[in-house]
DRENVOMAR-604780 format. One record per residue (C-alpha): x, y, z. Coordinates in steps of 0.5 Angstrom, whole numbers, padded with zeros to 4 digits, always signed. Each point is the difference from the previous one (the first is absolute). Layout:
DRENVOMAR-604780
XYZ/...
END
This chain:
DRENVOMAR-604780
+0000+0000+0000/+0005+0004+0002/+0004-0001-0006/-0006+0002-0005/-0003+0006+0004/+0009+0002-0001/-0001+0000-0007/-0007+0004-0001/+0003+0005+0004/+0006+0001-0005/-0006+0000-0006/-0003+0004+0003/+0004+0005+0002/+0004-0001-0007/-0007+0002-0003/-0003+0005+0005/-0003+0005-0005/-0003-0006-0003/-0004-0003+0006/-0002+0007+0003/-0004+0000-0006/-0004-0006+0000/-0001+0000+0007/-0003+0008-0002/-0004-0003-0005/-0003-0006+0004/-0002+0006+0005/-0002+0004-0006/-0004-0006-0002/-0004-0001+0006/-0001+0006+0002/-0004+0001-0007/-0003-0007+0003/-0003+0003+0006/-0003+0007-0004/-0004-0005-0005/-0002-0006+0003/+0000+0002+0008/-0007-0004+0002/-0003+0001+0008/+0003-0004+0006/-0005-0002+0006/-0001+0000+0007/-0005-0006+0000/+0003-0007+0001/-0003-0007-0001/+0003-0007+0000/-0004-0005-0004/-0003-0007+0003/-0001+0004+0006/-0008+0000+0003/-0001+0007-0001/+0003-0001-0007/-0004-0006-0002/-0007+0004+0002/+0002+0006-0003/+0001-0004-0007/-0006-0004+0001/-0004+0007+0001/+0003+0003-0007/-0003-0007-0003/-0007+0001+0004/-0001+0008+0001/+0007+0003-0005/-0004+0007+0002/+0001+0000+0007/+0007-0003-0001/+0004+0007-0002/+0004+0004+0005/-0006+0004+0005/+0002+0006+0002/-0003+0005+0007/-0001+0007-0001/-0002+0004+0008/-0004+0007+0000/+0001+0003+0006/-0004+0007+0002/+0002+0005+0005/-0001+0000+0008/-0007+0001+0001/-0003-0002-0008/-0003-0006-0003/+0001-0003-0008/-0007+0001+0000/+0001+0008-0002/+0005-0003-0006/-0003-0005-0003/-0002+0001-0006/+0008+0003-0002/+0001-0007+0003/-0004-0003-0005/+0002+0003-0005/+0007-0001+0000/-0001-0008+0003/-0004+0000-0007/+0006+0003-0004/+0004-0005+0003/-0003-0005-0002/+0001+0002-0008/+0007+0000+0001/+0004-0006-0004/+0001-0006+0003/-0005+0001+0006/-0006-0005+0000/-0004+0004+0005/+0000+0006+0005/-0004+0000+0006/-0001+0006+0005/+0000+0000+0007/-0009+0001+0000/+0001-0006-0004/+0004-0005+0003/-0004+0003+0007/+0007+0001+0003/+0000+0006+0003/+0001+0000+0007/+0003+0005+0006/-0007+0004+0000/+0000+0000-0007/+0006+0004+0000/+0005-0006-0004/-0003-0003-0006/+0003-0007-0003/+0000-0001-0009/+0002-0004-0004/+0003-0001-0006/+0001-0007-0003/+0005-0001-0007/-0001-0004-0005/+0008-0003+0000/+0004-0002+0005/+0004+0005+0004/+0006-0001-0003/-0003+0001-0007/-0004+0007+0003/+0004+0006-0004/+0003+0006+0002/-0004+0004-0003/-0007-0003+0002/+0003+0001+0008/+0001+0007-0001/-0006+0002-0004/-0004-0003+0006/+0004+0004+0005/-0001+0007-0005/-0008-0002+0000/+0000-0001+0009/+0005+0006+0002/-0005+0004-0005/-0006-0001+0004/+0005+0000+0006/+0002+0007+0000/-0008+0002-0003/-0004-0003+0005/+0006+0001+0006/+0001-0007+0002/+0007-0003+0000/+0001-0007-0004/+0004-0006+0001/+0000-0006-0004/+0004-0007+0000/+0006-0002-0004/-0003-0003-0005/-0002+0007-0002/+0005+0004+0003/+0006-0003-0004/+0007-0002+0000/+0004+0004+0005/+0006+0003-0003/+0005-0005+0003/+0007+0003-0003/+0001+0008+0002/+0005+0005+0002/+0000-0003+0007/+0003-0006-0002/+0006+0004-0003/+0003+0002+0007/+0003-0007+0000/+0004+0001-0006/+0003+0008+0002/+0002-0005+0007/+0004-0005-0005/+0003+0004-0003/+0002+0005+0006/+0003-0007+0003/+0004-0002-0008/+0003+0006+0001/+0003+0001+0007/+0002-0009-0002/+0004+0002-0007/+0002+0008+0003/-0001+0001-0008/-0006+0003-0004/+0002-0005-0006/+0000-0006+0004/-0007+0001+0004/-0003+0002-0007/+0001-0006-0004/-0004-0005+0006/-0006+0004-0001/+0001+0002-0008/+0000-0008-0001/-0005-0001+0005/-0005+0006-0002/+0001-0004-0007/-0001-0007+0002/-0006+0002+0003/-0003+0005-0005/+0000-0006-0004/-0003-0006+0004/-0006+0006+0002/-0001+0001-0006/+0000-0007-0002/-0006-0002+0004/-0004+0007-0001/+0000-0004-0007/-0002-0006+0002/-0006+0002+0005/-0005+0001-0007/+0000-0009-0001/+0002-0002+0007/-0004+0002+0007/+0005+0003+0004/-0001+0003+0007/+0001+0006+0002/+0006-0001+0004/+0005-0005-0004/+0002+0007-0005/+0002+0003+0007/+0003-0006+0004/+0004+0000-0007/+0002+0007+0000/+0003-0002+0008/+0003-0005-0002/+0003+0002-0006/+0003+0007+0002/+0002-0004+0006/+0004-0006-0003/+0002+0005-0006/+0005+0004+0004/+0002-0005+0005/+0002-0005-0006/+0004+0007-0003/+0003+0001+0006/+0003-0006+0003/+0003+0000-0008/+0003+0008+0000/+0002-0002+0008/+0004-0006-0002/+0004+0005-0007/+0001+0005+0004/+0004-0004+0005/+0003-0004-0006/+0003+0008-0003/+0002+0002+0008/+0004-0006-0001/+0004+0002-0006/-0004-0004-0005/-0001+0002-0008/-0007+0003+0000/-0002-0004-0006/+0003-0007+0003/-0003+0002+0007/-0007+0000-0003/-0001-0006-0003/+0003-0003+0007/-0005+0003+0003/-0006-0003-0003/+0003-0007+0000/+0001+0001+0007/-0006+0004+0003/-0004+0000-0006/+0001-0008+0002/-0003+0002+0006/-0005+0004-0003/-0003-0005-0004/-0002-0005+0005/-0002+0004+0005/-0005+0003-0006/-0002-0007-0001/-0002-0002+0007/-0005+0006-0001/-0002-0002-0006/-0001-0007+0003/-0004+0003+0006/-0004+0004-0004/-0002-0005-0006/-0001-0006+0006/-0006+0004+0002/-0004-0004-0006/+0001-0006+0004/-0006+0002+0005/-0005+0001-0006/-0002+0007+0000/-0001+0004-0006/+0001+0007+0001/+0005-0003+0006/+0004-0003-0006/-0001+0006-0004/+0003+0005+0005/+0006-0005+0001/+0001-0001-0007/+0000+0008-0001/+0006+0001+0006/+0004-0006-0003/-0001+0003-0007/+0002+0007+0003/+0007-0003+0004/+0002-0004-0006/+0000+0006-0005/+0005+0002+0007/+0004-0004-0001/+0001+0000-0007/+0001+0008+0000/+0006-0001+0006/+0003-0005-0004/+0000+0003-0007/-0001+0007+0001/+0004+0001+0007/+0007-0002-0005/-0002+0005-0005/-0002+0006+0004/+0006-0001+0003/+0003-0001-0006/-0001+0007-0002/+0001+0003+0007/+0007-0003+0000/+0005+0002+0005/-0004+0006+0003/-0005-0006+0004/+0007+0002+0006/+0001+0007+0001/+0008+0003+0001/-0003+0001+0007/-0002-0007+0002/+0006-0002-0004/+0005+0003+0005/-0004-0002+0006/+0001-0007-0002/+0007+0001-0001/+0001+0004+0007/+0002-0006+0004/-0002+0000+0008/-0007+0000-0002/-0005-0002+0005/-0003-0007+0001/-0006-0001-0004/-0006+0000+0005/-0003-0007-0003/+0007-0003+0003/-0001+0003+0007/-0007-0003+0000/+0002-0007-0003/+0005+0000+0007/-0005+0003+0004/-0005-0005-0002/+0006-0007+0000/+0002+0002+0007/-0008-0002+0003/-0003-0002-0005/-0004-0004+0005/-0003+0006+0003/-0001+0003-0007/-0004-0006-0002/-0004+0000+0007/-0002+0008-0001/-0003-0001-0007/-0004-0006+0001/-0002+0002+0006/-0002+0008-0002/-0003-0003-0008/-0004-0005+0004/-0003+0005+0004/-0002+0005-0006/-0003-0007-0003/-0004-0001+0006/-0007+0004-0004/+0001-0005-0005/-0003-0004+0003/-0007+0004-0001/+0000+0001-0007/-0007+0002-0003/+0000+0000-0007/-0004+0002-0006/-0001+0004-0006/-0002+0008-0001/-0008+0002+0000/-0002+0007+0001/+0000-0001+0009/+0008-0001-0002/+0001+0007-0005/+0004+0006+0002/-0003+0005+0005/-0005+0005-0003/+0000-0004-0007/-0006+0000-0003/+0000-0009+0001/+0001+0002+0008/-0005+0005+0000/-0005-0004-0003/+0001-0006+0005/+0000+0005+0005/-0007+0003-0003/-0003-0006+0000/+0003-0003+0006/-0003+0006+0004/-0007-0001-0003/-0001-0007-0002/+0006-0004+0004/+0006-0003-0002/-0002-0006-0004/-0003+0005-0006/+0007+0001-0001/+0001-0008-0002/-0006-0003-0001/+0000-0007-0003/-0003-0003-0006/-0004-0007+0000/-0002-0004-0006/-0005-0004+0001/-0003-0006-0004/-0007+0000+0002/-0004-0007+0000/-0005-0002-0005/-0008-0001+0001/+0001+0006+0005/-0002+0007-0003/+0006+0005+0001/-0003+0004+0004/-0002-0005+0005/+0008-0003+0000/+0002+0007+0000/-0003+0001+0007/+0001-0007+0003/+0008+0002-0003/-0001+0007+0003/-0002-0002+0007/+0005-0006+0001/+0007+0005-0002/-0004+0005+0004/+0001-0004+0007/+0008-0002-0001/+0003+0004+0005/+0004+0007-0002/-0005+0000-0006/-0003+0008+0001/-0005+0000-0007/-0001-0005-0006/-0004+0003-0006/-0001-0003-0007/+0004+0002-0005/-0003-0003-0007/-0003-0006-0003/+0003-0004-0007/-0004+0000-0006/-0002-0006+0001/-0002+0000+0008/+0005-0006+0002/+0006+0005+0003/-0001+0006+0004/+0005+0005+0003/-0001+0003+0007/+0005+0006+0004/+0001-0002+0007/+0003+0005+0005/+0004-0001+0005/+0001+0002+0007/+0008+0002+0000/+0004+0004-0005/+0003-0004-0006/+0007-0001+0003/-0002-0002+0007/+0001-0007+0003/-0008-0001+0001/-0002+0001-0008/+0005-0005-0001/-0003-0005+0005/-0006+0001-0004/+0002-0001-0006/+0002-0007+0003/-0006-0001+0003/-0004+0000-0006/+0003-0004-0003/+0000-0005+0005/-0007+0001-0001/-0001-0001-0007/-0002-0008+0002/-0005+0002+0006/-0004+0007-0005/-0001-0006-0006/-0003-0004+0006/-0004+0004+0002/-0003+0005-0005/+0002-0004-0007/+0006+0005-0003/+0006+0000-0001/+0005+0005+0002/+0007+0003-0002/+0003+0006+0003/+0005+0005-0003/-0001+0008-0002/+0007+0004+0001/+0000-0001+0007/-0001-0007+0000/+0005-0001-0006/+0006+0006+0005/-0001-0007+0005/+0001-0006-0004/+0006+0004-0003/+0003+0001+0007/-0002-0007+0002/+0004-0002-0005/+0006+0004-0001/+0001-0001+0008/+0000-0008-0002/+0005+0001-0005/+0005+0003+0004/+0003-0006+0004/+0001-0004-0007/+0003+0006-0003/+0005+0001+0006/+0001-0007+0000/+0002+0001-0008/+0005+0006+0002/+0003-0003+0006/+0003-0006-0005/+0001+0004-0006/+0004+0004+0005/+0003-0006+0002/+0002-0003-0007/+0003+0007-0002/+0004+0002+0006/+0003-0007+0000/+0002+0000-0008/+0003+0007+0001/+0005+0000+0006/+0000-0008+0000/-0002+0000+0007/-0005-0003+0005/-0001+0003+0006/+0001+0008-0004/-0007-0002-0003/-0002-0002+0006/+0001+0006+0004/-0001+0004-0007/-0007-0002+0001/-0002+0000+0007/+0002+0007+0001/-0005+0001-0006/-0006-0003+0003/+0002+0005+0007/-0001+0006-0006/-0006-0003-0002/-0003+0000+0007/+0003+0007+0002/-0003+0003-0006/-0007-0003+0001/+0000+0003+0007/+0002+0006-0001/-0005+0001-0006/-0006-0003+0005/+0002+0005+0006/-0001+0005-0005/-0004+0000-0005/-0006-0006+0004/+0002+0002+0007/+0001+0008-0003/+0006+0002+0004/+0003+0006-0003/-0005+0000-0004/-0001+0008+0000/+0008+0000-0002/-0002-0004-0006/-0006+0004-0003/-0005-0005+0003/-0006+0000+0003/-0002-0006+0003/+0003-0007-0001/-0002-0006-0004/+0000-0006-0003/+0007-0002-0002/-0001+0000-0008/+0000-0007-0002/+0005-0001-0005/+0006+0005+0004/+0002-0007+0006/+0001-0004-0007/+0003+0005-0004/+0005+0003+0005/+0002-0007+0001/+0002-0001-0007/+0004+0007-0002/+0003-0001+0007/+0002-0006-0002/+0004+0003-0006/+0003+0005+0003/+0002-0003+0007/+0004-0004-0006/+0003+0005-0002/+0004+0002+0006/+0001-0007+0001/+0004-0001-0006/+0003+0008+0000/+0003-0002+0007/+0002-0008+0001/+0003+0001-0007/+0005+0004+0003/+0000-0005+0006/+0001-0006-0004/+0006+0004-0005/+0003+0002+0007/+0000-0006+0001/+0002-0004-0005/+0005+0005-0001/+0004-0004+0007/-0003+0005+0005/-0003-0002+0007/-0007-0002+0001/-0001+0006+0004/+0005+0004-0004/-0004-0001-0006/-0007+0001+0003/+0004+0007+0002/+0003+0001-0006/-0006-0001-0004/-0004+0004+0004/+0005+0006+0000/+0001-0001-0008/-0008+0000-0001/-0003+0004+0006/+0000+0008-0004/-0003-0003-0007/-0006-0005+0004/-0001+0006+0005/-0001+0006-0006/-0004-0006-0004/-0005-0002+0007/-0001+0009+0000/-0001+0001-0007/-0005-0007-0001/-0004+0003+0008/+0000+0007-0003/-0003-0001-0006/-0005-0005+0003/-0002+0005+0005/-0001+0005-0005/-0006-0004-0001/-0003+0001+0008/-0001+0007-0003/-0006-0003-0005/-0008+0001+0002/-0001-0007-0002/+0000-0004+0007/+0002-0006-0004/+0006+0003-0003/+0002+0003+0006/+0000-0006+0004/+0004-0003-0006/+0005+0005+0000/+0000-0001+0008/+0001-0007+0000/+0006+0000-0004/+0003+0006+0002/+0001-0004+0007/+0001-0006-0003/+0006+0002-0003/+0003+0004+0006/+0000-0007+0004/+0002-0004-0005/+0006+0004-0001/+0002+0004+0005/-0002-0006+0006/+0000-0006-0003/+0006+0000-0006/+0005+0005+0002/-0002-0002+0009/-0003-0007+0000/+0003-0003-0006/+0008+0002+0002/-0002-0003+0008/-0003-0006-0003/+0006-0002-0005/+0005+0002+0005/-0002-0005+0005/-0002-0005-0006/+0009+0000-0001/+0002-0005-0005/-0006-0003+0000/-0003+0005-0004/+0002-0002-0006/+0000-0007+0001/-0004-0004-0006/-0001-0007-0002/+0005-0002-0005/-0005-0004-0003/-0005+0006-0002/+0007+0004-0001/+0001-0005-0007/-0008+0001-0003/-0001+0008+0002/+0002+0005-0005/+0005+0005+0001/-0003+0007-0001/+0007+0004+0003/-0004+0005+0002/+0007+0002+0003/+0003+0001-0006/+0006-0006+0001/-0001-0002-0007/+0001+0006-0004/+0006+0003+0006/+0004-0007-0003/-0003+0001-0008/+0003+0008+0001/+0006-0003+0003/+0002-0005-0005/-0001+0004-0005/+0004+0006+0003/+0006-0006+0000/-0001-0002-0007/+0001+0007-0002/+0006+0001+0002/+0003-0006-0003/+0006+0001-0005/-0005+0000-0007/+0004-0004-0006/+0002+0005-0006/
END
């Protein structure tokens, strides 16, 4: 591996004007993608062979009107007034709703009877032909621009739920402080404008075409909201770490003397080596999410991987030739005199590495012991997914949730669907009625009302209104309770039932992303395992590499639960009250953290191993390794955390928690456990690290991540050139 990526970066160098062009043009290309066929992203989230997804589908065959997307729009009077006096402007704007495309039926509050705190909050309806990622933009905001007219004529305030208010804009201004904060971090790193600038060119680059790229797709691939934005963090993230492990290890190569074009190539057969796997451990992690069977799972985890690999290929070809261009300029005459000064101060990274070799006992029992208690809120992990009781305070989402909690109770925010096949030789009404009346007395059940019949009166569709919000304990209870029933409401009144609706499909997705968990955990601690022993031939370093993982796991589901379910520091967060963790975030995490735990694995026991195997000490080489490799991890741990944080600034509370999670996944994982517990661990493993089974020796691969391959191929090259040639 070593020797080929020395070749290619001795190609691209040779031919960097030719390279930056195709790199511009496969830019130019996407970019051009993006404007002409961008299509809509969702928030609705559904898993086939659920039971709420089976009864939807069996809904579209008997009442395909009364399966589209349902919308809810909230009319609320002033303190000490009533709807009543604005009726016919209610009316009349429900009607002009209900022209609109896509909009199977549009149905006033005075219809519907659902007006409630004195006649002061009133509850319509708007039924869509289509399913809810099918609804058009421009059918949500001719529906907002007919409401918020009557709003500001009649004085009223309107509120309406996320299938009507749209997309929230996940990617904003917001997000770029991470960005400014990484390249503050490049700069006091290289001490060089011309160095901190090619990381985040070569990055901003790579990422302009992975986004573009999936904006694309998103016209002939249903793609959740969420993937283009957990592939612009990563992206941004990995693009400029991978670019700067490589112009870390130049620079250092040119401080030594080496020939500029020479030291290049060396760089991306040695670093790059590192590069290339630590970019494949996240692309493995990210394409694993396919194994747990989630479409729009499977598609957010193929976005990010698709996003990291052009990375990886950008910091492979483009690095060498951008710093083919840059030359000799990438060290500064002042850092050239600096690194000629002799007497210069050891680097903190060996202070550390003696620090933490000297009691590494101590050092293994203060972090298992303080990441331990940090995990401990893990324990009361709630998950679900976003609905207007979640939304971002004073949104339109939040407010009609509010509205109708406050007039009707918090079960008109999420009611749930039920479909019926009614028994034949009974008339519809009467099993209605008798249908009705059973569901009417399970417990937690505030109202059931029929929705519709089938043409042929053999199926029926009914609205049951929960007791409880639709993210709570209690509705999810209900949920299974119902469906425990099914056997006993055949019994007793004939009719077949099956319960489904966004809150019922929201649980069932949950459900199963949390069952999925555990088998992707065991996937990602194998693959771990497997990869770690192939790359440094050693059991024990994949060993600890993966428990020290798991503790970051753990930690970082803590943390996200005491903030963002328990609301600790929520009013420093933007948040106004906590929730339910979104479902997919614990598997998500597990996978990118995964990835980039790997990352820093590699970067540093690499250096271990090359210590090592170079006649050093166990002890000497875990301090060693530490102290060649600690500056480089400690600028990539920030610039990867900064760029995450950038996006706790979001409005969306999925991204913020996104953003959260890895942000303080990655400071653990770098800072206590790599550059902390790793080097305790490896000091007292001694030899045994590096012990390996001959027999396994024999049949696994080589990949030379160290670079011994290529140090010996440029070795015996340099020998044959300076043999006597025959004239």
């Amino acid at each position: 591996m070593a020797k080929l990526l020395y070749r290619l970066a001795h190609a691209a160098r040779r031919r960097r004007g030719l390279v930056l062009g195709i790199w511009l043009l496969v830019l130019a290309i996407a970019g051009i993608g993006a404007l002409g066929f961008a299509g809509q992203t969702t928030n609705q989230f559904a898993i086939p062979g659920t039971e709420s997804q089976r009864a939807l589908d069996h809904l579209k065959d008997k009442l395909p009107q009364a399966a589209g997307a349902s919308g809810r729009i909230v009319f609320a009077a002033p303190q000490g007034k009533t709807l009543e006096e604005s009726k016919q402007a209610i009316e009349d704007a429900m009607a002009k709703v209900g022209k609109s495309d896509q909009v199977a039926g549009a149905f006033s509050p005075f219809v519907t009877k659902a007006i409630g705190d004195g006649g002061r909050i009133g509850l319509a309806q708007v039924q869509f032909s289509v399913s809810p990622p099918e609804v058009k933009e421009e059918t949500k905001e001719a529906i907002k621009n007919t409401v918020e007219a009557v709003g500001e004529s009649a004085g009223l305030e309107v509120a309406y739920s996320q299938e009507i208010a749209g997309e929230m804009v996940a990617i904003g201004a917001t997000e770029g402080i991470g960005v400014v904060i990484a390249a503050i971090v490049l700069v006091l790193t290289f001490g060089s404008l011309v160095a901190a600038g090619l990381p985040m060119l070569t990055a901003l680059i790579g990422v302009g075409i992975g986004i573009a790229g999936l904006y694309a797709l998103t016209s002939v691939i249903d793609m959740s909201s969420t993937a283009p934005v957990l592939a612009l963090m990563l992206g941004l993230a990995v693009g400029i770490d991978y670019a700067l492990f490589i112009v870390h290890r130049h620079r250092k190569q040119v401080l030594g003397g080496m020939d500029v074009d020479e030291s290049i190539a060396r760089a991306i057969g040695t670093a790059g080596s590192a590069v290339f796997f630590a970019g494949l451990t996240v692309i493995i992690a990210l394409v694993g999410l396919t194994v747990v069977g989630i479409p729009f799972l499977s598609v957010m985890g193929l976005a990010a991987a698709a996003t990291v690999a052009v990375a990886v290929l950008v910091a492979l070809t483009l690095v060498p030739a951008i710093l083919g261009f840059v030359g000799g300029r990438i060290v500064s005459a002042k850092a050239r005199a600096k690194a000629g000064t002799p007497g210069k101060k050891e680097a903190f990274g060996y202070r550390w590495g003696r620090a933490v070799a000297r009691r590494p006992i101590t050092a293994l029992a203060l972090i298992v012991v303080s990441l331990g208690a940090i995990a401990i809120p893990a324990f009361s992990l709630e998950m679900g997914l976003p609905d207007d009781s979640t939304a971002q305070e004073g949104s339109p989402q939040q407010r009609a949730n509010a509205l109708v909690t406050q007039a009707f109770g918090p079960g008109f925010s999420g009611p749930l669907v039920v479909v019926a096949d009614l028994p034949s030789g009974v008339s519809p009404e009467q099993a209605l009625g008798a249908l009705v009346g059973k569901l009417s007395s399970v417990k937690d059940v505030t109202r059931v009302v029929p929705a519709g019949l089938s043409p042929d009166n053999t199926s029926a569709v009914l609205q049951l209104i929960p007791g409880s919000g639709p993210s709570t304990e209690a509705t999810k209870e209900l949920v299974s309770r119902l469906r425990e029933l099914t056997g006993e409401v055949k019994a007793q009144t004939g009719s077949t039932i099956g319960v489904t609706g966004q809150t019922a499909l929201n649980i069932d997705v949950s459900q199963k992303l949390s069952d999925a968990l555990p088998t992707y955990l065991i996937v990602i601690v194998g693959l771990s395992l497997i990869l770690l022993a192939i790359m440094f031939r050693s059991i024990l370093v994949p060993i600890k590499a993966t428990a020290g993982f798991l503790l970051t796991v753990a930690a970082s589901i803590g943390a996200v639960v005491a903030i963002f379910q328990w609301g600790w520091l929520g009013d420093l967060l933007g948040l106004s009250h906590g929730s339910p963790i979104i479902s997919f975030l614990p598997i998500l995490m597990t996978g990118i953290l995964f990835g980039l735990a790997m990352d820093y694995e590699v970067f540093l026991v690499s250096g271990m191993r090359e210590s090592y195997v170079h006649g050093d000490t166990p002890k000497d080489a875990v301090v060693d390794g530490l102290g060649h490799s600690a500056r480089v991890v400690t600028a990539a741990a920030l610039i990867m955390t900064a760029v995450f944080l950038g996006f706790v600034f979001s409005h969306d509370t999925v991204i913020k928690s996104m953003g959260f999670a890895l942000a303080f996944g990655v400071m653990v994982d770098a800072f206590l456990i790599r550059m902390t517990l790793v080097p305790a661990l490896m000091t007292l493993f001694g030899k045994a690290a590096w012990w390996y089974p001959k027999a396994l020796d024999r049949i696994t691969p080589n990949v030379d991540v160290e670079g011994e391959t290529l140090a010996r191929h440029i070795g015996q090259r340099d020998q044959q050139d300076k043999v006597p040639q025959p004239v």
